[in-house]
GUKE-608663 format. One line per 3 residues: number of its first residue (from 0); for each residue x negated, y, z negated of N, C-alpha, C. Coordinates in steps of 0.2 Angstrom, whole numbers. Each point is the difference from the previous one (the first is absolute). Layout:
BEGIN
NUM	X/Y/Z/X/Y/Z/X/Y/Z; ...
END
This chain:
BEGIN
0	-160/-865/316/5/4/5/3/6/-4; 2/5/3/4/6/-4/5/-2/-1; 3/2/-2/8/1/-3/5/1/5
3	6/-5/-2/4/1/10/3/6/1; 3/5/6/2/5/-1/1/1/9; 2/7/2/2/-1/7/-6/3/7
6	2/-2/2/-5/-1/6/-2/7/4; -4/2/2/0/5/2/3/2/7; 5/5/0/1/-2/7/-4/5/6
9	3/-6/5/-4/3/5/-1/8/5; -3/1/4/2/7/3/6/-1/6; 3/-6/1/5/0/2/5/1/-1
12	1/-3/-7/4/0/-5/2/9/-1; -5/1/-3/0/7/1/4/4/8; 0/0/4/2/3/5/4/-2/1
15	4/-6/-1/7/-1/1/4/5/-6; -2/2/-6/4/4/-4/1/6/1; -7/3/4/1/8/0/6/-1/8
18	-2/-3/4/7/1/6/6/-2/-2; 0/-4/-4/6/-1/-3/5/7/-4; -5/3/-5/1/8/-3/2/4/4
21	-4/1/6/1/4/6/7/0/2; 1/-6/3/8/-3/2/4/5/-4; 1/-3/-8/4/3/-2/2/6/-1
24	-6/5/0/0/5/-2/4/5/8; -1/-4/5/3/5/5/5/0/0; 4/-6/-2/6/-3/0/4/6/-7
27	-4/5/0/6/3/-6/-2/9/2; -3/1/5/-2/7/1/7/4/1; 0/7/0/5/4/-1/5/2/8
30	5/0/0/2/0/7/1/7/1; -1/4/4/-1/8/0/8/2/2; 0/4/-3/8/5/-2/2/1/8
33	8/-2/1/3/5/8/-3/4/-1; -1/3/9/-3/5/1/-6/0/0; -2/-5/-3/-8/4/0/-5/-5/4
36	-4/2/4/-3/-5/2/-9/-2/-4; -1/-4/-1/-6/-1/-3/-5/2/2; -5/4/-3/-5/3/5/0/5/4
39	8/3/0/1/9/3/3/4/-5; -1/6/1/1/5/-2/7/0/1; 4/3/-4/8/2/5/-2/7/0
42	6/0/7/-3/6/3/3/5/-2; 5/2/-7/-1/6/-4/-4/2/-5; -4/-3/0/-7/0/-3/-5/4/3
45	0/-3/7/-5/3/2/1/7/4; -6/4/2/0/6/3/-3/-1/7; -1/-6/2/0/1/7/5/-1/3
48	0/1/8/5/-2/3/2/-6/3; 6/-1/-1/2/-9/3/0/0/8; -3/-3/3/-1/-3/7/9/0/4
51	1/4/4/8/-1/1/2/-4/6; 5/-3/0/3/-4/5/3/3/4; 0/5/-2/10/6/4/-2/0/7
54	2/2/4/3/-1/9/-6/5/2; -3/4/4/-4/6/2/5/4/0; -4/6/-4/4/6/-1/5/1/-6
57	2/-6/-4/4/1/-4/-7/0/-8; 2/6/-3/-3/0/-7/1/0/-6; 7/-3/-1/2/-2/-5/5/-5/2
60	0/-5/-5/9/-6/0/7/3/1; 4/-5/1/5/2/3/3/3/-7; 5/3/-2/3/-2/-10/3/-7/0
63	-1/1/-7/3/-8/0/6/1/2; 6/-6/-2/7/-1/3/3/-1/-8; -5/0/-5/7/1/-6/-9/3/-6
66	5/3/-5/-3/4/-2/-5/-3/-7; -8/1/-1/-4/-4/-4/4/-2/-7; -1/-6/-4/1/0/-7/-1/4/-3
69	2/1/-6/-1/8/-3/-6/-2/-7; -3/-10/1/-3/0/-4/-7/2/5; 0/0/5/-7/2/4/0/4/4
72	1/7/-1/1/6/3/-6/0/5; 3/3/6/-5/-1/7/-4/5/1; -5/-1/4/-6/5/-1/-1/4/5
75	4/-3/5/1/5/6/2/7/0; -3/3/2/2/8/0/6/4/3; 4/3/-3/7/3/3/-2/3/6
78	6/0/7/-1/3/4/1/6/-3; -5/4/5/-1/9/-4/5/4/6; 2/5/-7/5/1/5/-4/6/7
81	8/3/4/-2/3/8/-4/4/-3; -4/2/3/-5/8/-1/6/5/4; 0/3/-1/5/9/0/-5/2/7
84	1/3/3/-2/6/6/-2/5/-5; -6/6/3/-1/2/-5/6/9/0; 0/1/-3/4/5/4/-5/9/4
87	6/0/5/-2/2/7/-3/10/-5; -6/0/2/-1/11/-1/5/3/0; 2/5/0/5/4/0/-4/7/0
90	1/2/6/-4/9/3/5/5/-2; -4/7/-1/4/4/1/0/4/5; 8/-5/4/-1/2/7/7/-1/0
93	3/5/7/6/0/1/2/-2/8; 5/-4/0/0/0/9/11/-1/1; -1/2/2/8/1/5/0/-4/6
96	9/-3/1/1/-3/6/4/6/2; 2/-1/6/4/4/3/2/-6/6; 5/-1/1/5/-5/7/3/3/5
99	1/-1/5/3/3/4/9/0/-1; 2/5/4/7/-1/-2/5/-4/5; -6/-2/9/5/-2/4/4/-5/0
102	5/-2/3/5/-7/3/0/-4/3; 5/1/8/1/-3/2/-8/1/6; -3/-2/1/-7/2/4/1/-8/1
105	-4/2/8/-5/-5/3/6/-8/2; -3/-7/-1/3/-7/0/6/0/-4; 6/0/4/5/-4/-4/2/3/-5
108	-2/10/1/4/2/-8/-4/-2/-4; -7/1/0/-6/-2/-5/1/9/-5; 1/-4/-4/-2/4/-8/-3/3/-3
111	-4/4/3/-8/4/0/0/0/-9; 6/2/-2/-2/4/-6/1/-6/-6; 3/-6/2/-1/-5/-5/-4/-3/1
114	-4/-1/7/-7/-5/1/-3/4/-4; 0/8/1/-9/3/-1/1/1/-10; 7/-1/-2/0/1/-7/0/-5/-4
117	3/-7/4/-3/-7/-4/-7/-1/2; -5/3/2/-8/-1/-2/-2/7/-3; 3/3/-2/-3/4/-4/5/-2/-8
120	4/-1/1/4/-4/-7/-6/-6/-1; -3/-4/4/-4/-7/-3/-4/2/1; -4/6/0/-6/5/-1/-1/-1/-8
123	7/6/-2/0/4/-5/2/-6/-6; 1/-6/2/0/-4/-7/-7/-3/1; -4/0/1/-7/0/0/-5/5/-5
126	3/6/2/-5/6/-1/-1/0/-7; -4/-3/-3/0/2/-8/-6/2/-4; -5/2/6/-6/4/-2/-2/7/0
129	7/5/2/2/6/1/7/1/-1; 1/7/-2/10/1/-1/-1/-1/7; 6/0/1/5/3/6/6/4/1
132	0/2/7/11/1/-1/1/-1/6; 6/-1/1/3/-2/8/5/6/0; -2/3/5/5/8/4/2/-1/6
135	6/-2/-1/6/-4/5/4/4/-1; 4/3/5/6/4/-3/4/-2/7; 6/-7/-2/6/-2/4/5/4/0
138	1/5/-4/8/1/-4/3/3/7; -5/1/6/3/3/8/0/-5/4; 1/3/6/2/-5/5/-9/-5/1
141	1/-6/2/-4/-3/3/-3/4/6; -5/5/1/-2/3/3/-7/2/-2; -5/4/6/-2/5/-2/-8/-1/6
144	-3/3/-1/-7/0/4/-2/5/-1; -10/-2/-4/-4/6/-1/-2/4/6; 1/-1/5/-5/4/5/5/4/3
147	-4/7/4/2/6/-1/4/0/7; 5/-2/2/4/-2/9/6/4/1; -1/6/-3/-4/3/-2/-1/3/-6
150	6/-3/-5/-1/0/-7/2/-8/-3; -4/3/-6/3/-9/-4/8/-1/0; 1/-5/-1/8/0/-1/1/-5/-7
153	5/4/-4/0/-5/-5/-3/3/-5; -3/8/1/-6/3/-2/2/0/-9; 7/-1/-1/4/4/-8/-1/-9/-6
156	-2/-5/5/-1/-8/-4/-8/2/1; -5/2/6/-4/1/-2/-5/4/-7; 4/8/-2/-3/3/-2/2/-3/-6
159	6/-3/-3/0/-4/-5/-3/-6/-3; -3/-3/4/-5/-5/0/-6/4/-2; -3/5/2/-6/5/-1/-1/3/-7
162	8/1/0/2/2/-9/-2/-4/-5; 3/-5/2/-1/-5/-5/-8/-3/-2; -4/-2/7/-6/-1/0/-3/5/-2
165	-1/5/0/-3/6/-3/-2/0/-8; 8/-2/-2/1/3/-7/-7/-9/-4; 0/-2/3/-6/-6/-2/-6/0/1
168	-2/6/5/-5/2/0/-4/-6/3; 2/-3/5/-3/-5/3/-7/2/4; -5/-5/-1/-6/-1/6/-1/-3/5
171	6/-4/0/0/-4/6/8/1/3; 2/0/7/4/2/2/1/-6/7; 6/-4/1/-1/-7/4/6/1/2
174	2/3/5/7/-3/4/-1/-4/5; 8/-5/-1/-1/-8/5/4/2/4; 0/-2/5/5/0/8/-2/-5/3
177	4/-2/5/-1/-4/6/1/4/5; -5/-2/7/-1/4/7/5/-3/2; 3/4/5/5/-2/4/-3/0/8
180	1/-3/4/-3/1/9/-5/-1/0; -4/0/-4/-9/-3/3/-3/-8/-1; -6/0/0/-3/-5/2/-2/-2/-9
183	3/-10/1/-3/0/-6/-6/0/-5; 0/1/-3/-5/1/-6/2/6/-7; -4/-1/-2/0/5/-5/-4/5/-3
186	1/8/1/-4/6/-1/3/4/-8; -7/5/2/3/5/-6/1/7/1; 3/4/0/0/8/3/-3/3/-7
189	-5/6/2/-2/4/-5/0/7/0; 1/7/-2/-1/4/5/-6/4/2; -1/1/2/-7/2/5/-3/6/-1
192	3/3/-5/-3/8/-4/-3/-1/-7; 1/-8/-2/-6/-3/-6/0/-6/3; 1/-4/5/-2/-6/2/-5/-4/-4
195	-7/4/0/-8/-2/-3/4/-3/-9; 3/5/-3/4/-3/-8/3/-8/2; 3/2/4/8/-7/0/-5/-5/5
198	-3/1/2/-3/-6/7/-1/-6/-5; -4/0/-6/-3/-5/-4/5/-3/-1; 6/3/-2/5/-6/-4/4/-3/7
201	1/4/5/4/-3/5/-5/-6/3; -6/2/0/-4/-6/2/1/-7/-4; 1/2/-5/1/-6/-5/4/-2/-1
204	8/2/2/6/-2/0/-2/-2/4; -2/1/6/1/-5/8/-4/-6/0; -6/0/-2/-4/-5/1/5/-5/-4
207	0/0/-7/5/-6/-2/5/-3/2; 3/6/4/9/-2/3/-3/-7/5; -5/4/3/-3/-3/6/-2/-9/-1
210	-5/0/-6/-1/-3/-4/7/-9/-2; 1/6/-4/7/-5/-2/4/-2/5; 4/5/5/5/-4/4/-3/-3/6
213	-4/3/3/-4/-3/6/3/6/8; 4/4/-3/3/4/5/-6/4/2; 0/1/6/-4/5/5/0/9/-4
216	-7/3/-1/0/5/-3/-1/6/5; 4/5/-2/0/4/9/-4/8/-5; -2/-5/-4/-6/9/-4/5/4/-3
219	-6/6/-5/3/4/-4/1/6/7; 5/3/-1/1/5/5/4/7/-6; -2/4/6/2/7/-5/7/2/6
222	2/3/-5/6/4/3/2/5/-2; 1/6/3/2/6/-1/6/2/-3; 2/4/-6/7/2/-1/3/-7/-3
225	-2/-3/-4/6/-3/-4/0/1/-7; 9/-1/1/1/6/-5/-1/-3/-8; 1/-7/-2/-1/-1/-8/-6/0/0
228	-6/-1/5/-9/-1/-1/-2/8/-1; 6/5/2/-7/6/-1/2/4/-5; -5/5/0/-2/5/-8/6/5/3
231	1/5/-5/0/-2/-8/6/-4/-2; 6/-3/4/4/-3/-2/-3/-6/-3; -4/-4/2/-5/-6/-1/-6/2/-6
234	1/-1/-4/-4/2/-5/-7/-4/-3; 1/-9/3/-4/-2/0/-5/-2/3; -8/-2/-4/-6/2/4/0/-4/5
237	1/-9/0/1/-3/5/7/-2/4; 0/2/6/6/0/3/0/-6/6; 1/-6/1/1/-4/6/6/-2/1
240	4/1/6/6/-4/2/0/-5/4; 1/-6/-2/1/-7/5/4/0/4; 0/-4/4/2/-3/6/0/-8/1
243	3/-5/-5/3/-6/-2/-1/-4/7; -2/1/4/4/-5/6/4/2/7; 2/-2/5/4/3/3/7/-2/0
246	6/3/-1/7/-2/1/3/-5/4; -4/-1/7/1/-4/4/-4/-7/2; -6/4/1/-6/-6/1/-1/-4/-7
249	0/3/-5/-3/-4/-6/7/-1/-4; 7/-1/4/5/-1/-5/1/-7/-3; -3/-4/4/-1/-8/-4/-7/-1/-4
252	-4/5/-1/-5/-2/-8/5/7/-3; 4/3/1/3/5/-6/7/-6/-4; 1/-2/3/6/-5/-1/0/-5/-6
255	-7/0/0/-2/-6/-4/-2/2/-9; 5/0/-5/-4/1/-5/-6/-1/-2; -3/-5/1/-7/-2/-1/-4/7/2
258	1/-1/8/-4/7/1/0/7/-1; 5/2/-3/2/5/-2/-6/0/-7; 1/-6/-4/-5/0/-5/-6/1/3
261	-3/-1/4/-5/-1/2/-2/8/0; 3/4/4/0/6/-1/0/4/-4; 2/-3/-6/2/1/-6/-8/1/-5
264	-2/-5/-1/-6/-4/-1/-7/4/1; 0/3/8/-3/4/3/0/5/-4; 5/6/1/1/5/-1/-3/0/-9
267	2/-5/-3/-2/1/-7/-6/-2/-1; -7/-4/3/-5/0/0/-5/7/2; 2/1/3/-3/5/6/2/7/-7
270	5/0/-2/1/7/-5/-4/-3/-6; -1/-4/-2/-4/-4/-7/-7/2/3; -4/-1/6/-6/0/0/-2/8/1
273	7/4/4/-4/8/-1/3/2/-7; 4/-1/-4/-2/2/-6/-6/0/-6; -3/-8/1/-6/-1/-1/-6/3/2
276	-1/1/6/-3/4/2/-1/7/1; 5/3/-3/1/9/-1/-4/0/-6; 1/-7/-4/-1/2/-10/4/6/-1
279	8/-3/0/3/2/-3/-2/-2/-8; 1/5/-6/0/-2/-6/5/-6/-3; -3/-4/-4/4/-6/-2/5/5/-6
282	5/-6/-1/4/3/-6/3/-5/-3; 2/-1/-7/2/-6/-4/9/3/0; 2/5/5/7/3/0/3/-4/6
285	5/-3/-3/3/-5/6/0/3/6; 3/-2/5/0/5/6/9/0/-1; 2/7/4/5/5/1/3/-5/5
288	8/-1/-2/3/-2/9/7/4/-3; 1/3/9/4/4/0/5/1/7; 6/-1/2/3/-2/3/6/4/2
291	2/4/8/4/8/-1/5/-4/0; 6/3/-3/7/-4/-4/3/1/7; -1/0/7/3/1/6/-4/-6/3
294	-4/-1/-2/-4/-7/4/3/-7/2; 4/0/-3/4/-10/2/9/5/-1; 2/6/2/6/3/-1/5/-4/6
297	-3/0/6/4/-6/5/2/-7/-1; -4/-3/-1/-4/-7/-1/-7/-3/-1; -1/-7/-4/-6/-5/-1/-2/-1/9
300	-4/5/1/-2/-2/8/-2/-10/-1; 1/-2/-3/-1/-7/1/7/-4/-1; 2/5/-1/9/-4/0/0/0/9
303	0/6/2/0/3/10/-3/-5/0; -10/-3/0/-4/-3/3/5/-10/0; 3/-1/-7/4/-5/0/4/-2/3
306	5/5/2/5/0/5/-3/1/6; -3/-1/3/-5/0/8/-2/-8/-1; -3/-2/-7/-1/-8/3/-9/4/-2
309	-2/3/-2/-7/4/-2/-2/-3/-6; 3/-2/-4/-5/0/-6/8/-4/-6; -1/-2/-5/5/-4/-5/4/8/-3
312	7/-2/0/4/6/-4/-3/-2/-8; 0/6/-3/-3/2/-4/3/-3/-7; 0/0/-5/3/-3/-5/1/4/-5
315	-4/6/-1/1/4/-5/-3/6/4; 1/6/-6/-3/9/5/-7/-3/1; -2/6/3/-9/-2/4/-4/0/-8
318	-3/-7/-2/-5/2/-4/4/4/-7; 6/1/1/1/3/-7/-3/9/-1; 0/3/6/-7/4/0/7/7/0
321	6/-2/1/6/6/-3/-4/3/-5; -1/-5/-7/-2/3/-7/-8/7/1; -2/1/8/-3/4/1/3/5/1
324	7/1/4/2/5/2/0/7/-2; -3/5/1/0/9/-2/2/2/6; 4/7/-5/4/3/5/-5/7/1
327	0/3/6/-3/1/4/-3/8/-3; -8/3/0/2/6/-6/0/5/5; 4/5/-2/0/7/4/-7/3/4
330	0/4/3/-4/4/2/-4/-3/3
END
């Protein structure tokens, strides 16, 4: 016999030791760090994009509700700030308001000359892709009338307004009135010894008025003999006078400030696109405002329109637009 010693073991024996190894060995694996899930990527690692939960239509999380740790700065991107509007051309173009000077006309002592100056007032704080000036001369009586019945009346506030326009060397020339006794809607007079010049811009005044308030348009028409639209007093190359509405039929859309803006809006659209389209020269030189020191000499025609119950009493001067005032040049 051989020498005694230990038994060989079996292949059982064997296989109970290696499961036994196995056991223990799982019994000590590493537990994976918060945050992290075993077998994914975190998702600031990665470049693609995560699958989102958010509601339809939202493409970002709400902000948090308190502000991240400062030891794990967040990876979300700051809201960017507002984008700016770009700013507006600037032509080298000139345009002129002129207002009517009348009062008491038409419904309940309507105010011809505060309606037709509070939309050229919410005009001219618009216009900022051309100078301007406004040739209003109040320092006289609340009177006057271009047409020749058979002279103008008021003729001496007229040729002053004319003075003042001139010395600007305006190319657009825009007086605003409201019609008294006819049928509503809104027209433009031209006069009818260059008609073919002024028809393009009256057309374009009207269609937008038309446009914007919804009031019935009773067409560009000419008229004979009025006195601030014609040569040579009138110096400028386009000359239309409006017709705002009627004093009577359309006294409750004149009442309403909104619509007066509406008018307002028009008026400034319609002058934007025939500027545009003459290719006036652009210029890097701010535009000119200029205002006759006789212009608001009575009253803030919106102080009048407030006390009627027309529009909110004013809080301050119109616009601050006093800091235009020029005194009116000779000759």
């Amino acid at each position: 016999m051989g020498a005694p010693g230990f038994a060989k073991p079996s292949n059982v024996v064997v296989l109970l030791v290696l499961l036994a190894v196995i056991t223990v060995s799982c019994q000590f694996q590493v537990t994976p760090a918060p945050g992290h899930r075993r077998g994914k990527t975190s998702p600031r690692a990665t470049s693609q994009p995560i699958a989102s939960s958010l509601p339809p239509g939202r493409t970002s999380p709400p902000p948090a509700t308190s502000p991240p740790s400062s030891s794990a700065p967040s990876s979300a991107p700051s809201t960017p700030a507002p984008r700016t509007s770009p700013v507006a051309p600037v032509y080298d173009a000139s345009i002129t308001f002129q207002v009517s000077h009348q009062d008491t006309t038409g419904f309940n002592n309507f105010h011809e000359w505060a309606v037709a100056g509070d939309i050229a007032m919410r005009a001219l704080e618009q216009i900022n892709f051309a100078s301007w000036d406004l040739a209003w001369d109040l320092s006289g009586e609340l009177t006057g009338t271009n047409r020749f019945d058979p002279q103008p009346t008021n003729q001496i506030a007229f040729d002053h307004e004319l003075t003042f326009s001139n010395a600007y060397h305006p190319d657009i020339f825009v007086a605003f009135h409201i019609d008294g006794g006819a049928p509503s809607g809104v027209y433009d007079l031209v006069d009818p010894r260059d008609a073919q010049v002024n028809m393009p811009l009256a057309q374009l005044i009207l269609d937008e008025l038309v446009k914007e308030t919804g009031l019935p348009s009773r067409g560009v028409q000419t008229q004979e003999r009025l006195y601030s639209l014609e040569k040579p007093q009138n110096r400028a190359t386009y000359r239309v006078l409006l017709e705002l509405g009627d004093n009577v039929q359309d006294v409750h859309f004149l009442d309403k400030p909104a619509n007066r803006q509406k008018m307002a809006n028009a008026v400034v659209e319609a002058l934007r696109t025939f500027v545009e389209k003459r290719n006036y020269p652009r210029t890097d030189t701010p535009p000119a405002k200029a205002v006759d020191e006789d212009a608001l000499v009575h009253t803030d025609p919106r102080i009048v329109l407030a006390q009627q119950g027309w529009g909110p009493m004013p809080s301050s001067d119109w616009a601050g637009f006093k800091e235009y005032h020029q005194p009116r040049p000779s000759g």
